[in-house]
GUNU-696427 format. One record per atom (N, C-alpha, C): x, y, z. Coordinates in steps of 0.2 Angstrom, whole numbers, plus 5000, padded with zeros to 4 digits. Atoms other than C-alpha are relative to their C-alpha. Layout:
N
XYZ
...
END
This chain:
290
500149985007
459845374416
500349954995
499650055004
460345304399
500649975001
499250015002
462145234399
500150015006
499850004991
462145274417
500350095001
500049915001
462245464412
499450015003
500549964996
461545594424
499950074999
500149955003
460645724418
500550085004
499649954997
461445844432
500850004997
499249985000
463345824426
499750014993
499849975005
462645844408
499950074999
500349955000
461845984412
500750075000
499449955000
463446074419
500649994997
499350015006
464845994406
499650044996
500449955006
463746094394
500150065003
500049944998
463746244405
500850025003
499349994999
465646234410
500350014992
499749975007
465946224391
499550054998
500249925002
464846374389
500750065002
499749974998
465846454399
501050014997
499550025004
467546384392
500050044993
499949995009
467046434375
500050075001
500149925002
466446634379
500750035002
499449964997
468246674388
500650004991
499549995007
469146604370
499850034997
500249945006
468146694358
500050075002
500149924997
467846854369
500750045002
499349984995
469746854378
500450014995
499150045005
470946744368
499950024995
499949985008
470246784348
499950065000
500349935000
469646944352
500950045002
499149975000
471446994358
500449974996
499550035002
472346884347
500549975006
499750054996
473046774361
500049935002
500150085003
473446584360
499749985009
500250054994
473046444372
500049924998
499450054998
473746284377
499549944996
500450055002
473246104371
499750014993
500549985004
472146064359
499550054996
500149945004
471346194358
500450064997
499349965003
472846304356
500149984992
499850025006
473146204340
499350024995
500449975004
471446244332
500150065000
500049915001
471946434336
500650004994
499549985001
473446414328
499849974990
500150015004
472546324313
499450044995
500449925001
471346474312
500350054998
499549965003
472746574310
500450004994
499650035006
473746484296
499350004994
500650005005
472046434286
499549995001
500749954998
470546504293
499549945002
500550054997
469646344298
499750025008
500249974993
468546394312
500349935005
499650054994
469046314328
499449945002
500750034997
467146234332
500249934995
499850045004
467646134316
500649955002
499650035000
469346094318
500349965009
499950024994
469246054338
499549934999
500350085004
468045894331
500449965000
499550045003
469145844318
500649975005
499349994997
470645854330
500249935006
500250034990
469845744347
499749944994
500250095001
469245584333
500649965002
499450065001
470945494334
499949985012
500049994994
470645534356
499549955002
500350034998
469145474356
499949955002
499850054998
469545314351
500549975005
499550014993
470845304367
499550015006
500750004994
469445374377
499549975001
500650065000
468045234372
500749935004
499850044997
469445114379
500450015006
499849984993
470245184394
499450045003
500250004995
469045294402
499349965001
500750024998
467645184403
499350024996
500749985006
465845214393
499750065003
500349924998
465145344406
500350064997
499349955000
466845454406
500050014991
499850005008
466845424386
499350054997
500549975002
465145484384
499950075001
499949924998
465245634394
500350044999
499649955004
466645684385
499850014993
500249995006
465945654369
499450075001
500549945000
464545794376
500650055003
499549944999
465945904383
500450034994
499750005005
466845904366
499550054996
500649965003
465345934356
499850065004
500549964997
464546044368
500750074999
499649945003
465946154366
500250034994
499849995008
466346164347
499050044999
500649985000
464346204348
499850095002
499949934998
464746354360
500550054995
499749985004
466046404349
499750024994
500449985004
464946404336
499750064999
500349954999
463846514343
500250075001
499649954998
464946624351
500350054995
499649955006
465846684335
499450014997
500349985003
464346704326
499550065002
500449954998
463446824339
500750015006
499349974999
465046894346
499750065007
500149934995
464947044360
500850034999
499749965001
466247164359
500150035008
499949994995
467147174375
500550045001
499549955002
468247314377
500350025007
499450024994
469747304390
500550075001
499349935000
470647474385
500749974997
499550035005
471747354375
500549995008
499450024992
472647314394
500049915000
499850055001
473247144390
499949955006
500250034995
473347094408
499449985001
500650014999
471547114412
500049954994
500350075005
471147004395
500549935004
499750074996
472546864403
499649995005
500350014994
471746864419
499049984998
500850035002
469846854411
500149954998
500050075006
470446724398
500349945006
499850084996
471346604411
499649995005
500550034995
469946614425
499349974997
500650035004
468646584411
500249914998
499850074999
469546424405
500149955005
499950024993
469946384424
499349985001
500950014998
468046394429
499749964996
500550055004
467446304414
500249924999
500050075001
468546144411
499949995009
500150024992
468546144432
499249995000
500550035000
466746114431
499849944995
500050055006
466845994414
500149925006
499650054996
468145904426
499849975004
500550044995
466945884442
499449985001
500650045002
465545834433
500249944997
499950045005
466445694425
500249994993
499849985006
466945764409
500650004997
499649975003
468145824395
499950044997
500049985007
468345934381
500349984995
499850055003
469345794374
500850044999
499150005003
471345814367
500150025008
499849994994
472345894382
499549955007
500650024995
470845854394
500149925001
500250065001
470845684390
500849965003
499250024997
472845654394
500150015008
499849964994
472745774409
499449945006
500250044994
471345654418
500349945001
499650045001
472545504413
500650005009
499449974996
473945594423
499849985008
500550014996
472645614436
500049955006
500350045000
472045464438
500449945001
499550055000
473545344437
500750015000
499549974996
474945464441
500050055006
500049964997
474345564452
500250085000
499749925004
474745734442
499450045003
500649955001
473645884445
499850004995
500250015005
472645894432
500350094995
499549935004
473246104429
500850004998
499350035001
474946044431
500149984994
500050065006
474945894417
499950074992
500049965008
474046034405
500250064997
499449935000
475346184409
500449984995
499450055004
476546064402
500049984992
500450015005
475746024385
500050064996
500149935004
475046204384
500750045000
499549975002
476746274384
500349974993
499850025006
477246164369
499750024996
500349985007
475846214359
499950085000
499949915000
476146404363
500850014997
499249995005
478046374357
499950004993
500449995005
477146334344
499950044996
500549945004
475946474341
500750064999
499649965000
477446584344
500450004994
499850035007
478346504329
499850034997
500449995005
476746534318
499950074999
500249915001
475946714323
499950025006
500049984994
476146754340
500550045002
499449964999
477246904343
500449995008
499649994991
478446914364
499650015002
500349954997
477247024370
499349965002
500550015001
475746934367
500049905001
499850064996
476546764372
500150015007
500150004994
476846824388
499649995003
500649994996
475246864392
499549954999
500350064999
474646704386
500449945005
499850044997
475746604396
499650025009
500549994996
474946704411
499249985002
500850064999
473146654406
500049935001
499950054999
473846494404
500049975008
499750014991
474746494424
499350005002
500350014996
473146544430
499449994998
499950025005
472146464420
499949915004
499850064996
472846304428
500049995008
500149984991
472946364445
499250005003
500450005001
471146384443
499549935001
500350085002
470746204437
500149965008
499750044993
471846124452
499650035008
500449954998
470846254462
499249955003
500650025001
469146174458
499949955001
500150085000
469646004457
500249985007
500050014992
470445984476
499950055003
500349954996
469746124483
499250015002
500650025001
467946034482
500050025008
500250014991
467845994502
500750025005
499550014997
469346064506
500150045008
500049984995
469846074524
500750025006
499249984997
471046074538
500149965006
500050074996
471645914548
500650045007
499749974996
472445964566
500449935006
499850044997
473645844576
500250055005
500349974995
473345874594
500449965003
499650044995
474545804609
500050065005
500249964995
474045844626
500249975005
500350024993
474045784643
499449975001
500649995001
472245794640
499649984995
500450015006
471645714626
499449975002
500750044999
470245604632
499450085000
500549984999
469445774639
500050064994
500049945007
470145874621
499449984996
500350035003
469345734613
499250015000
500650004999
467645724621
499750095000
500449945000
467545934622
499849994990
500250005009
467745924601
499349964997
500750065002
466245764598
499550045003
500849964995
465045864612
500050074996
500249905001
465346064606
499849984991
500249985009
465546024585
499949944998
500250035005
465045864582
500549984993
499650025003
466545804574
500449955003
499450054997
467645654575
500749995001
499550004998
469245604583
500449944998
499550094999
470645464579
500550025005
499550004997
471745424592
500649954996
499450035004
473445384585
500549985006
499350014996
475045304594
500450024996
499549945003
476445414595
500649975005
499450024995
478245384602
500450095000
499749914998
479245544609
500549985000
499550015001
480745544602
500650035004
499649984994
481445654618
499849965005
500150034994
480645584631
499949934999
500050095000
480545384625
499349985003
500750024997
478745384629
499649974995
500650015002
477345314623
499450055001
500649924998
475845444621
499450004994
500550015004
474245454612
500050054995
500249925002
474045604598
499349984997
500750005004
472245654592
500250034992
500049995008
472045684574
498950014999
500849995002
470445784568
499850044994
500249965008
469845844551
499350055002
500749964998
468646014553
499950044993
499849955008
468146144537
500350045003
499649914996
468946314539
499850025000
500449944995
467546394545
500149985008
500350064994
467646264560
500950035002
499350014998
469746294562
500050065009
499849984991
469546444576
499549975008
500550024994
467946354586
500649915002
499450054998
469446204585
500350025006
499349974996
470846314592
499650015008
500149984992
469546374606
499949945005
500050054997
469046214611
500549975003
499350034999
470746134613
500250035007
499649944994
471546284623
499449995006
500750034993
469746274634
500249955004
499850074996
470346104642
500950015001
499550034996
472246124640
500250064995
499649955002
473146294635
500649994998
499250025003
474846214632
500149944996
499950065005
474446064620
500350044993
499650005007
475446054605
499450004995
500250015007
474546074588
500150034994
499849985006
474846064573
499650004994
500849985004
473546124558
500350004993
499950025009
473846074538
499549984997
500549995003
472846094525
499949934997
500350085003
471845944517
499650024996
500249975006
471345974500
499249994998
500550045002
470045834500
499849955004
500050054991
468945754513
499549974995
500550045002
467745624508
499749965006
500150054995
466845524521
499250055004
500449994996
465445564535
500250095004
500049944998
465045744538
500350064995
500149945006
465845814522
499849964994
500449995008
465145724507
499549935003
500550044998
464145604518
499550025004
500449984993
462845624531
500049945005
499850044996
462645534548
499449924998
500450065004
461545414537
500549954996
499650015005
463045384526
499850004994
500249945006
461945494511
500450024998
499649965004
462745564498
499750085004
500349955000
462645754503
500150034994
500249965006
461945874489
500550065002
499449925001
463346024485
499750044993
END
């Protein structure tokens, strides 16, 4: 496509900020509860001097953007300039045709809708390539060249502009309960961004590994590395297997193993993010479609 934009990721940075936008106007404004980053600061600017947030989330993300046309590159810039927009678009609409959602005034239940609606929406913005810009746009930084979580990075952030809102018009009570949207919220994000393929990698030491090996390639069609190992009791040299499965695949693993050798050592750790042949490739080395 143009610019090297692909209509699939704009379709769902649009649609992640749909989603983004209806949890703030229907959760956060509708209960009067803040929210973190940049957007928190348009709440908080709404509150002081009535500037809708659609507006002043614009105004707020031009000083970014210019940091975004020079760091992330012209795709990543582009498709947050539609992440940005597209949400101030949502927010438009949303406040102008409203729905009235009514929670029995139970504050939790609104924390928990508001933080998985933002969770789910910038989490799909994020794995399309996107932002919604301010926060968003630091938190991929983090990402990308500290290795931050990206929920992490914007906990941090959003607690400063909730001490904030707290300051301005946010009573204890109602701060709380944002700080909770916020937690999870963010748990959410991190969720969605390494939890795309995530699996479960298994370090195997047997007697038996040749025929652990060969029952794993022949029953599931998955691959093995053999690694050298040194046995810190015994002074030996020894081979260990190492093999990445999903987690639907961990008990067809375990049975296999035990099959050939009931007393091999293994050991099973989670793996957030696998890329390569059989989960985001095929045996063609094709991108597979998710």
């Amino acid at each position: 496509m143009l610019l090297g934009l692909k209509l699939k990721n704009i379709i769902f940075i649009l649609f992640g900020a749909g989603i983004f936008a209806f949890g703030l106007v229907h959760f956060n404004m509708q209960n009067n509860l803040a929210e973190g980053g940049f957007t928190g600061l348009t709440l908080i600017i709404y509150q002081l001097i009535g500037i809708n947030p659609s507006y002043s989330n614009l105004i707020l993300n031009i000083p970014l953007f210019l940091i975004g046309w020079k760091y992330l590159g012209r795709t990543s810039f582009f498709y947050t300039i539609i992440g940005t927009v597209g949400l101030s678009v949502w927010l438009w609409v949303f406040e102008r045709y409203e729905l009235e959602i009514n929670l029995g005034n139970d504050l939790m239940l609104v924390a928990l809708f508001a933080g998985v609606s933002v969770g789910v929406g910038l989490g799909i913005i994020f794995r399309y390539g996107g932002t919604t810009g301010g926060v968003d746009i630091i938190a991929r930084f983090a990402h990308r060249y500290l290795g931050m979580g990206m929920g992490r990075t914007m906990f941090i952030f959003d607690a400063v502009v909730i001490g904030l809102s707290i300051l301005t018009y946010l009573d204890y009570r109602q701060a709380m309960y944002t700080l909770v949207a916020v937690f999870i919220g963010a748990r959410v994000i991190d969720f969605m961004q390494e939890g795309a393929y995530a699996a479960r990698g298994a370090m195997i030491i047997s007697d038996k590994n040749k025929e652990i090996a060969e029952k794993i390639m022949n029953d599931m069609e998955r691959g093995v590395t053999v690694l050298r190992g040194y046995g810190s009791f015994t002074r030996n040299d020894r081979e260990v297997l190492y093999c990445v499965v999903g987690k639907n695949e961990l008990v067809r693993l375990k049975n296999a193993i035990t099959s050939v050798d009931p007393h091999a050592f293994v050991s099973v750790s989670e793996v957030h993010d696998v890329l390569g042949e059989g989960f985001t490739l095929d045996e063609n080395k094709n991108p597979i479609e998710r």
